[in-house]
C-alpha positions in Angstrom: -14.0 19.6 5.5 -12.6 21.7 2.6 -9.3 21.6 0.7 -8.3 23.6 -1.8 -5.5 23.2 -4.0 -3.7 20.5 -6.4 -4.9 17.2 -5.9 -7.7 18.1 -3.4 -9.7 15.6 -4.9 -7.5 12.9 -4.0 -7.2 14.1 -0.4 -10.5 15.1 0.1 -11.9 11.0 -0.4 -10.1 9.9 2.7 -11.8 12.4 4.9 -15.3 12.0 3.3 -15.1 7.9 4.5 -13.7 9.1 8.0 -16.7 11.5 8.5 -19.1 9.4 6.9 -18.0 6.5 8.8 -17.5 8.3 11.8 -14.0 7.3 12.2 -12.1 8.8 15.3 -8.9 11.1 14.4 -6.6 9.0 15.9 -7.7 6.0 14.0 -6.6 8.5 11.0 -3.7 9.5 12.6 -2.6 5.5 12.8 -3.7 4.5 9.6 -0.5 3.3 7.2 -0.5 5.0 4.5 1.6 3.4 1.6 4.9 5.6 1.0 5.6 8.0 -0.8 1.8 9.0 -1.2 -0.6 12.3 -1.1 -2.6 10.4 2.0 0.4 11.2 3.8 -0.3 14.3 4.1 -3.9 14.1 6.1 -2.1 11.6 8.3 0.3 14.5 8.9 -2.7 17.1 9.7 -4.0 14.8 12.7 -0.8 14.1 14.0 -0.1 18.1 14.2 -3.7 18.4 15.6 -2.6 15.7 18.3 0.4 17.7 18.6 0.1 20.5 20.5 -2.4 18.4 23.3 -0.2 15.6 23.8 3.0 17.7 24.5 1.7 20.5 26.1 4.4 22.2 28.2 3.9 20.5 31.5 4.3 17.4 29.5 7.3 18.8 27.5 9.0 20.3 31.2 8.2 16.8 32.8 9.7 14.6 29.8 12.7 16.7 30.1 13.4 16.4 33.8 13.1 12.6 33.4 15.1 12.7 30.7 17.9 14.5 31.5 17.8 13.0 35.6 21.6 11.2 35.8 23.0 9.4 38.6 26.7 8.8 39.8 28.7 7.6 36.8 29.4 3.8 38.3 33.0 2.8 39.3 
């Protein structure tokens, strides 16, 4: 893991524990993160990581024919 730029220091900790500890990204991408707060932002990186395999487009085509399925308007 490298990050580069303001207050990579302070990022960089959280991931050092989650690969030391072998922590699973998801159990990064759930962790609460007090708010406002530079943590935030590797919370952010997993979710975007998570992103594009959780709504791929057969997910995204499938959600939206579900979601936009209406019956007749009752009487």
């Amino acid at each position: 893991m490298q990050i580069l730029g303001l207050h990579a220091g302070e990022l960089i900790s959280e991931w050092v524990a989650a690969l030391n500890g072998k922590v699973k990204l998801a159990s990064l991408a759930s962790a609460v993160h007090p708010y406002p707060t530079l943590a935030e932002i590797n919370k952010r990186v997993v979710g975007n990581y998570f992103a594009g395999k959780i709504f791929s487009d057969k997910v995204t085509k499938t959600l939206r024919f579900f979601f936009n399925l209406r019956g007749r308007p009752a009487e």
